[in-house]
N, C-alpha and C positions, 0 to 999 in steps of 0.2 A: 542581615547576615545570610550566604547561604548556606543550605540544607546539605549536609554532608551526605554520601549514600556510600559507604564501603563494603564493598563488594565481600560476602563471606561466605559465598560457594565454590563447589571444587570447577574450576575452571583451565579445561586444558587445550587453547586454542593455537599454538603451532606456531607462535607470535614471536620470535625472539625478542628475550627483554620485556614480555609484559609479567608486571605484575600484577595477582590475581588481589591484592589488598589495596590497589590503589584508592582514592577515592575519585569520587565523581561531584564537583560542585553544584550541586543543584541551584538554582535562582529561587531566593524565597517568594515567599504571595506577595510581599511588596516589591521585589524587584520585577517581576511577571507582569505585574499589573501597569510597567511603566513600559510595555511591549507595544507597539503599534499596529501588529499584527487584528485580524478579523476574528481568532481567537478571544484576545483581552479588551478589545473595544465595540462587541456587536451589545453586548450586557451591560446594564448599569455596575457599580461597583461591590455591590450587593449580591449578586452573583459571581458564584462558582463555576468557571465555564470548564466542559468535561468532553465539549463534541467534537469540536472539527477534529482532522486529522494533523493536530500539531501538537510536537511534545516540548515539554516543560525543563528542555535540556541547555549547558551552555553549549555552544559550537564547538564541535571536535578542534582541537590546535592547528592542527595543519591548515584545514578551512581557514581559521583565522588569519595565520601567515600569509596564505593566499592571500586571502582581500585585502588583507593589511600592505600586502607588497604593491598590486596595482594598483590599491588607491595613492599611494606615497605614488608612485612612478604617473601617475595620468590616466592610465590607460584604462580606460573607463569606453573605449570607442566601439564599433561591433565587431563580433565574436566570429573568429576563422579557427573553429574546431580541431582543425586540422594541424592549424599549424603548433596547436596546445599536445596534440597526441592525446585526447581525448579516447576516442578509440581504443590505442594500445591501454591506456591506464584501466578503461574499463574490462578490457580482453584479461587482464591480468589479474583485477578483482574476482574475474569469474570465475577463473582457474580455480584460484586459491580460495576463493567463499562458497562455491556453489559447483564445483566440480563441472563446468562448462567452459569447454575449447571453444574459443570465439576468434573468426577471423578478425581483425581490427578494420578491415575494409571493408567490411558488413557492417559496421557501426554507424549510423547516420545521426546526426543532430535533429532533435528538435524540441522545441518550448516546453511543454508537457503530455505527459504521457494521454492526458484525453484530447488533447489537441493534435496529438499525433493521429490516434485514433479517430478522430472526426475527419479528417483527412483521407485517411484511408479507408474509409468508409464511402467519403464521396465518391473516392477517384473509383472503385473497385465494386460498386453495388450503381444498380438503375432503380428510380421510381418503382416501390410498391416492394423490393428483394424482402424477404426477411434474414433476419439477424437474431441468432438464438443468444440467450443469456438465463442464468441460473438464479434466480433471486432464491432468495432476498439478496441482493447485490449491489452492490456502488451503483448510488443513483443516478449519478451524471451518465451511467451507458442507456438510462430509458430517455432521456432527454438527446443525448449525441443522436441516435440511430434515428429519431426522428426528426432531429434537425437537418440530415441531410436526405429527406424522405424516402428514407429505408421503413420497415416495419418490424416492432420488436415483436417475435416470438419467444417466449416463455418457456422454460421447460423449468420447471423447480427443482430445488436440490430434493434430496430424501432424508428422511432423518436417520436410515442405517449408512447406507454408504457416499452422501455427498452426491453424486452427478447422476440426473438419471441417464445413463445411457442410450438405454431401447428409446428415452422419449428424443433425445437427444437424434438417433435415427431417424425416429419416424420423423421430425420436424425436417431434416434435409430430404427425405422422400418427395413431402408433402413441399419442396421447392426455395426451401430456405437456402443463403449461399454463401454464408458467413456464420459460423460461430464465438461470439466475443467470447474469450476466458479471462475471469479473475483468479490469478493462481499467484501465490496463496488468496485463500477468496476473505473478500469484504462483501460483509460484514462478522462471517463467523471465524475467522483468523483459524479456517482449516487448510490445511498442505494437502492439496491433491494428490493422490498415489501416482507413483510412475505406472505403474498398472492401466489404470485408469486414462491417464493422459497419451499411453500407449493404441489404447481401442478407440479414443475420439482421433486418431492421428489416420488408424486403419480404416475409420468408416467416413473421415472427410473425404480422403483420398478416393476411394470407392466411389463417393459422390458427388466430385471435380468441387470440393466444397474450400473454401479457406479458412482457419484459424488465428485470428489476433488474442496474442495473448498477454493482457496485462500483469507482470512481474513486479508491480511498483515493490509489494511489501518481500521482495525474495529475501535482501539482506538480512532481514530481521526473524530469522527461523527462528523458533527457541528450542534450549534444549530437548532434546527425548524426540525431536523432527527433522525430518530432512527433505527439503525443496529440489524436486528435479524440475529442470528447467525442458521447458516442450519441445526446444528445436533439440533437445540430447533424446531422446526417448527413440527416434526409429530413423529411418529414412521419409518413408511417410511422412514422419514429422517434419523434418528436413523441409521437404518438396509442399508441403501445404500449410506450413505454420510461418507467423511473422511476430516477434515479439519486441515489446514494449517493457524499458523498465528505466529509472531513474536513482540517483542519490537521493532523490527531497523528502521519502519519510525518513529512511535510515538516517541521514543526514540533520535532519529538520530544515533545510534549504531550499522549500517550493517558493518563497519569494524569490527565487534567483534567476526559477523560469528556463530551465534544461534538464532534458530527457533525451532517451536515445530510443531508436529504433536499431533491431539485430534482427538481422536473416544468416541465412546458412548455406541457400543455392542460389546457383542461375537465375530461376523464376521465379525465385521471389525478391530476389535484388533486382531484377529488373521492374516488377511492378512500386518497388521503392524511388528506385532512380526518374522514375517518372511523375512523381507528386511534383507541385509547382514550388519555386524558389521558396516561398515563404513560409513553407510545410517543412523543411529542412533548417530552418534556423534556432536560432537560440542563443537567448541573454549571455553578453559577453562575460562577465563575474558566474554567472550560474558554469560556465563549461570551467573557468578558472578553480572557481571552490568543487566542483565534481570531480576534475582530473585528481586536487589534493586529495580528495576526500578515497578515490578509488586507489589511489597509488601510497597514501601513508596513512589513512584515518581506521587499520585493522584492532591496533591497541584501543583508539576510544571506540569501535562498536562493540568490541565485545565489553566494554563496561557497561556501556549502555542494553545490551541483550541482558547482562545479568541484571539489572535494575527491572526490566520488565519482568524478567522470571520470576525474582522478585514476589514483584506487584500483582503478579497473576495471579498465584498461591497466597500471598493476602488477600486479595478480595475474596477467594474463595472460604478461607477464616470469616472477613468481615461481613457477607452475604449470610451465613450458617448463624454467626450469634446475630446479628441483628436484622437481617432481611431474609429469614428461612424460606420465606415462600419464595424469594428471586433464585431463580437457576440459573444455571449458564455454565456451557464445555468450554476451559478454558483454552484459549485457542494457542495454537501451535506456531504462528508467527504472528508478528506486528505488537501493538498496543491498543487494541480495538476490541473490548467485550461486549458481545450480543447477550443481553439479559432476556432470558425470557417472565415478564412480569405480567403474564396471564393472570394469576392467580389470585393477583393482587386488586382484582378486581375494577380497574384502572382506567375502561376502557381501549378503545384503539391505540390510543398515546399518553401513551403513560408517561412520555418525557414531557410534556405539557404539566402534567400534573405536578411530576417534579419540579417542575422549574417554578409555573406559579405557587405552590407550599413551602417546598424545600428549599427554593434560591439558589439552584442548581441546573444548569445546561449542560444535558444529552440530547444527542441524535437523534431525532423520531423514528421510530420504526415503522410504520408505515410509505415514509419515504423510500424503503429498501426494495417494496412492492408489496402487494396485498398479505404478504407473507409473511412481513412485519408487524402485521396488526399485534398490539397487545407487546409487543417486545422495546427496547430502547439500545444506543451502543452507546456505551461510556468510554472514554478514551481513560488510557493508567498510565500512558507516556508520562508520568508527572512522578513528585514525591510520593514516598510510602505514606507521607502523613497528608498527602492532598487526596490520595486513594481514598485514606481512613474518612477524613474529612465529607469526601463526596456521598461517600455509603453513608455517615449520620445524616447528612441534609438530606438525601433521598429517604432514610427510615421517620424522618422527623415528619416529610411530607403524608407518611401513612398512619402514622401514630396515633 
């Protein structure tokens, strides 16, 4: 059977017709476990998987409608973006979820959002450029930047204010020509200040530098936060930012294999418009289920947002009675908790430990960068009682 989740916070999302008590059917652990997904088949069955970046959710309705229509109809053949109105659907989500005016013809296809990015990294950086990024951060940008022999530079977050800036500077002085951003950032599910993303727009610009800025988790702000999107922040921003964002966390839909790229001017549509054909593509179902998901799936995110909300504020309870020494700020979007489990004595990876004691699969932290050492990311995109679940198998592992 599944796991029922009824929503019982004050929820006021501008939705005509939603209602805040609907419920949300969860998939129980045996219907989960019959997923094909990389998720429910990397672990024997004996494990609890808690890492990748996929949640434990059914498919929003209208998604379903979608694939259920083209797969009745054939149309299974490849994906002309355009003629789905992709674009306008996403121009429209933005307005309305993230208070961003998006031309629809700034909207470009393509596969995923780090395949976008590799891309654009080729085409835009020469042998040896650097590329700044903030770790602890989504690990595929220290593998992307070197696959397309770029060099990553480092600046670390700070533990008061998230970005260092001044080092941030000094790294384009010092010849760096690209800035990658994760905003909201993975792994600690913080929402950059506008502020903030205001002074990295002022000091690219200053030093003919560009900004790609990864947007995957924007949909998923949680309450008491609010995501400003890079290209709203200045003109600055405008003229040296290029952003990247997708349906497939908000959604659960990265098997479907479409993302988009948004720019805001001239110059930087034109360094779009010149990637090679296949840098612009993407899975015909994946643009199908995104347009749904952008243009009528506003009623199932917000049940979904409040189910993380949720889960957040649980773990925070579940952490306090049975894992006091585990920390963690809970994060302000996504379904992604950075545990810091220093304390625990653990080692570097402490999701190693968990997993061989406990029978539970987390993130490793040190994959995030050196800066991970000693921490782990738990995914809570799932039930309240697979949260609960996870926190015993990881306290059992220390017990």
């Amino acid at each position: 059977m599944p796991v029922l989740f009824r929503t019982s916070l004050p929820i006021d999302t501008g939705v005509v017709g939603f209602d805040p008590s609907m419920d949300l059917a969860l998939p129980s652990l045996q219907q989960l476990r019959r997923r094909r997904s990389v998720k429910w088949t990397t672990y024997p069955d004996d494990v609890l998987p808690a890492w990748v970046a996929e949640m434990d959710v059914p498919l929003a309705p209208p998604v379903c409608e979608a694939l259920a229509s083209a797969i009745e109809r054939g149309d299974t053949g490849y994906a002309n973006p355009s003629a789905g109105r992709l674009g306008e659907a996403f121009a429209g989500f933005a307005d309305r979820r993230l208070g961003w005016t998006v031309d629809p013809h700034q909207v470009y296809p393509t596969a995923d959002v780090v395949g976008g990015i590799r891309e654009l990294l080729r085409l835009m950086t020469r042998p040896g450029d650097g590329v700044v990024i903030n770790p602890p951060v989504y690990h595929p940008f220290f593998s992307v930047i070197e696959e397309v022999g770029a060099k990553v530079v480092e600046v670390p977050l700070t533990g008061s204010s998230g970005l260092d800036l001044d080092g941030m500077e000094r790294a384009f002085e010092d010849g760096a020509r690209i800035a990658l951003l994760c905003s909201p950032h993975n792994p600690t599910g913080r929402v950059i200040p506008a502020d903030q993303l205001s002074e990295i727009a002022e000091i690219a610009v200053a030093h003919d530098v560009w900004v790609l800025s990864d947007e995957i988790h924007a949909p998923l702000v949680l309450p008491g936060a609010r995501h400003t999107a890079f290209l709203t922040v200045s003109e600055s921003a405008r003229r040296c930012g290029i952003a990247l964002i997708s349906a497939s966390k908000a959604f659960n839909i990265a098997g479907l294999q479409s993302a988009q790229i948004v720019t805001s001017s001239d110059r930087a549509r034109a360094v779009v418009e010149g990637l090679p054909h296949g840098a612009t593509h993407c899975g015909h179902l994946g643009a199908i289920a995104s347009e749904a998901a952008y243009r009528d799936g506003d009623e199932w995110l917000d049940l979904v947002i409040a189910l993380l909300d949720a889960n957040r504020q649980r773990l925070d309870q579940l952490l306090t009675g049975r894992l006091p020494s585990v920390t963690y700020d809970q994060p302000e979007a996504g379904y992604l908790a950075w545990l810091d489990c220093t304390s625990l004595g653990l080692g570097s990876d402490p999701a190693a430990v968990f997993l061989e004691r406990g029978r539970v699969a987390l993130s490793s932290g040190p994959q995030f960068g050196s800066q991970g050492a000693g921490f782990a990311r738990l995914n809570i995109g799932t039930s309240p009682e697979l949260v609960e679940e996870a926190v015993r198998r990881m306290a059992s592992a220390v017990a």
